[in-house]
Residue, then its C-alpha position, 0 to 999 in steps of 0.5 A: x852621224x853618217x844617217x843624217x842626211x841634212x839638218x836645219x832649223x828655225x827661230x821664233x820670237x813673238x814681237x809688236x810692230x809700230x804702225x803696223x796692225x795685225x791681220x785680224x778674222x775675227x768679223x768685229x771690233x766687239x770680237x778683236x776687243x775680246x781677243x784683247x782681253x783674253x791676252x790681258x789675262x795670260x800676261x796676268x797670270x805670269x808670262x809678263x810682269x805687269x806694271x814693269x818692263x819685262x818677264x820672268x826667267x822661264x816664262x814666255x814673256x808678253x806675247x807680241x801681235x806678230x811672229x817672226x820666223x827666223x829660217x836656217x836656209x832655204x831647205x828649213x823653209x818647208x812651207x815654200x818647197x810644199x807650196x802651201x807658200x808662194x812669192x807674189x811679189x820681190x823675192x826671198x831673202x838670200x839665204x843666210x843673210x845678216x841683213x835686216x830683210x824680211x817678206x810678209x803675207x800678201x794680206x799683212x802688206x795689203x791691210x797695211x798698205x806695205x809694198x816691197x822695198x818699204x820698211x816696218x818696225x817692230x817692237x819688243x812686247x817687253x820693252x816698248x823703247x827696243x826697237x828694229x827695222x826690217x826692209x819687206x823684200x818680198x810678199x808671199x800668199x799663205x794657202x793656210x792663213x785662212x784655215x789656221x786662223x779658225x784654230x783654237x789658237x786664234x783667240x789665243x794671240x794674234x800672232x799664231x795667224x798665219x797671216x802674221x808671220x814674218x819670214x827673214x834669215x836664222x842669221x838676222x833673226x839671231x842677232x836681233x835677238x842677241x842684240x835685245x839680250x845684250x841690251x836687256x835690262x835685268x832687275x830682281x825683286x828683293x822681296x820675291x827673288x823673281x828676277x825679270x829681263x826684257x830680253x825677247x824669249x826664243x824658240x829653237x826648234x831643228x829638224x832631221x831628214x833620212x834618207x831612208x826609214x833605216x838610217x832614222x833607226x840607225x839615228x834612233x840607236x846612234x844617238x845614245x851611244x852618242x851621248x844623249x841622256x836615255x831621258x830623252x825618246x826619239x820618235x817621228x811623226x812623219x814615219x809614224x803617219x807613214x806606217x799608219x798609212x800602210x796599215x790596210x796594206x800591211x793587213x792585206x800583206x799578212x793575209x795574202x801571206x797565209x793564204x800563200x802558205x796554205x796554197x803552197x802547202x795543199x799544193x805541194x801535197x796534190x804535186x806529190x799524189x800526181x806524181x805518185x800516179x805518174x809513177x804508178x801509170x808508167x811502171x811499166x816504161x819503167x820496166x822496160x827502160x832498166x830492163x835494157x840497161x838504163x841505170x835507175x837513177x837515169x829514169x828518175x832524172x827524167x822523170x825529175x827533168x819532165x816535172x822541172x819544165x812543166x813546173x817553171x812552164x806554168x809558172x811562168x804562164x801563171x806568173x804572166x797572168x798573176x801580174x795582169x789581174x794583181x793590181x785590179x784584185x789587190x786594189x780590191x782587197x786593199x779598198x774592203x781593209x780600208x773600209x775596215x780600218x774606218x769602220x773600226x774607226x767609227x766604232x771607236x768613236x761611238x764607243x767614246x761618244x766622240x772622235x777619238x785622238x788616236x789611229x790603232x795602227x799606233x797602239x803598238x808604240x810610237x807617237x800617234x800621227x798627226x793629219x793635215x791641218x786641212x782634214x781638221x773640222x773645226x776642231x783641234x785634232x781629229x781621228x782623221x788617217x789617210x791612207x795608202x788607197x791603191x797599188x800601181x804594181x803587185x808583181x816584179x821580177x823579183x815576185x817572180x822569181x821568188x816563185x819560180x824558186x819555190x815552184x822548182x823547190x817543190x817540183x823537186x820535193x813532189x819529185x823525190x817521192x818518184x824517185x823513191x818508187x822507181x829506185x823500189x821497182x823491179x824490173x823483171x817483176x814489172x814485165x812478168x806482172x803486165x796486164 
């Protein structure tokens, strides 16, 4: 679709290495043992079939120490562009290469005494005799490794830490997995009609970047006329964390609207009593102005023209003096809708006894958004928004304008009513009635 600006897309598969230990935070050996057990028990319960090689068509099969990442090119790999990952030594693999080349973390090479240009092998948690090597072109320091590893996933594998994470191209990923499927061995047991395969499980996920919030709502539309089932819902978080953001702000918007308008429409009414009173104090040069021959609808145009250029005068003096003062009061206002917004937030909380896992700002509709794995205390998910916090600018040129146009709009509403009592006057009465 036209919308889409670029797509790319990551592999995952869960592997064990030989001789190759995993980067473990646990603080003991009676801890790491604990670990062990816990994985004991999901293999147990189905993700791999104990006794025998392989796993379950469906399951997610015995889950390896490490993870490898497979990246389609450069632009999937996020976690280098943001900077929360770094080469310290070697470089990147080239981008979309079928070669067997691999970086690791910093950690991962250090606790294993690995330096670029080594070679690890890994193993396939399903069938201990499928094997494959991989040459470490580089190493790479992972800010988040040590966050991570405090999340609930810790205890779940050892895989999930981001210490052990294993970076290499969609490309050679791909065909170690397809070699593992075309050499897996598939059995079915005659009594249960289970059948098992050694082959390594992946996991696909892809990503969409827009260019614009619109051209997403085009994709959001598109994408069923495209043929997608209606069983399926678009959504993204990244938007959805960025409305949610803009939440204090879009408050602070509808208010200064409504406040617009009243100003506008009080305004508009005191323009239209000054001008009746200009009218009414100048009856007399009314007068005499038609009495000598100048045509009505000239004296009404003069009026109009004298209210026009003291209306786009001051609009322009007061539109100067807006631009100056909007950022500090918009800045502010928007500060009291933020105190708001988290006041709001605590409510809930003490309302549920707890942190709840949700912004308001996604009651609305959409998915709710996700805060950084940084802001997480201790726990999974936390209540935690961040919003936008300041404005750099609250008036353009186009603001301007804006005004400028309904300042000259309701001169000439304000102006109408003159209008009205000059076109009524009579100009001989005038005269003959002057006090």
């Amino acid at each position: 679709m036209d919308s889409v600006k670029s797509f790319y897309y990551t592999m995952s598969v869960s592997i064990n290495g030989s001789e190759l230990d995993p980067v473990t935070n646990s603080g003991s050996d009676d801890e790491a043992e604990s670990e062990d057990i816990g994985m004991e028990g999901f293999g147990d319960f189905g993700m791999g079939m104990p006794g025998g090689k392989g796993f379950e068509f469906g399951s997610m099969g015995e889950q390896g120490d490490f993870t490898l990442v497979g990246y389609s090119s450069d632009e999937a790999m996020e976690s280098f562009l943001d900077g929360t990952c770094t080469i310290v030594d070697g470089n990147v693999f080239e981008e979309g290469t079928k070669e067997y080349h691999c970086i690791i973390t910093d950690e991962l090479a250090t606790y294993n005494d690995i330096n670029v240009g080594d070679t690890i092998t890994i193993v396939n948690p399903n069938d201990e005799e499928e094997v494959y090597e991989l040459e470490v072109v580089g190493t790479y320091n992972n800010s988040q490794s040590t966050v991570t590893s405090g999340g609930f996933m810790q205890g779940f594998s050892a895989s999930s830490d981001a210490a052990n994470q294993i970076y290499l191209s969609y490309n050679a990923l791909d065909a170690i997995v397809t070699t593992s499927s075309e050499n897996a061995v598939e059995t079915t047991d005659e009594e249960t009609g289970i059948t098992t395969t050694t082959a390594l499980p992946k996991q696909t996920s892809g990503t969409y970047v827009f260019a614009t919030v619109e051209d997403y709502e085009l994709f959001s539309t598109g994408v069923y006329e495209a043929g997608l089932s209606e069983d399926y819902t678009i959504s993204s978080s990244d938007i959805t964390q960025y409305e949610n953001s803009l939440l204090p702000l879009e408050n602070l918007s509808q208010m200064s609207m409504y406040f617009l308008i009243v100003v506008f429409a009080i305004g508009g009414i005191i323009l239209v009593v000054l001008n009746i009173f200009n009218v009414r104090e100048r009856k007399y040069e009314v007068g005499v102005l038609t009495a000598i021959g100048m045509k009505k609808r000239n004296v009404s145009m003069q009026f109009v023209l004298e209210t026009l250029i003291v209306t786009i005068a001051f609009v322009v003096i007061g539109g100067g003096i807006g631009a100056v003062t909007s950022v500090p009061v918009t800045n502010s206002l928007l500060a009291s809708q933020i105190e708001a917004q988290q006041s709001q937030s605590e409510n809930d909380g003490e309302a549920f006894g707890r942190d709840t896992n949700f912004d308001r700002g996604s009651m609305s509709g959409g998915m709710p958004s996700m805060p950084d794995i940084e802001n997480i205390p201790d726990g999974f998910m936390s209540n935690a928004a961040s919003y936008v916090q300041e404005v750099s600018s609250a008036t353009d040129l186009g603001v301007l304008l804006k005004l400028l146009g309904i300042g000259v709009l309701l001169a000439l509403v304000a102006s109408a009513a003159s209008v009205i009592f000059i076109t009524r006057y009579d100009p001989l009465k005038i005269l003959a009635n002057r006090d």
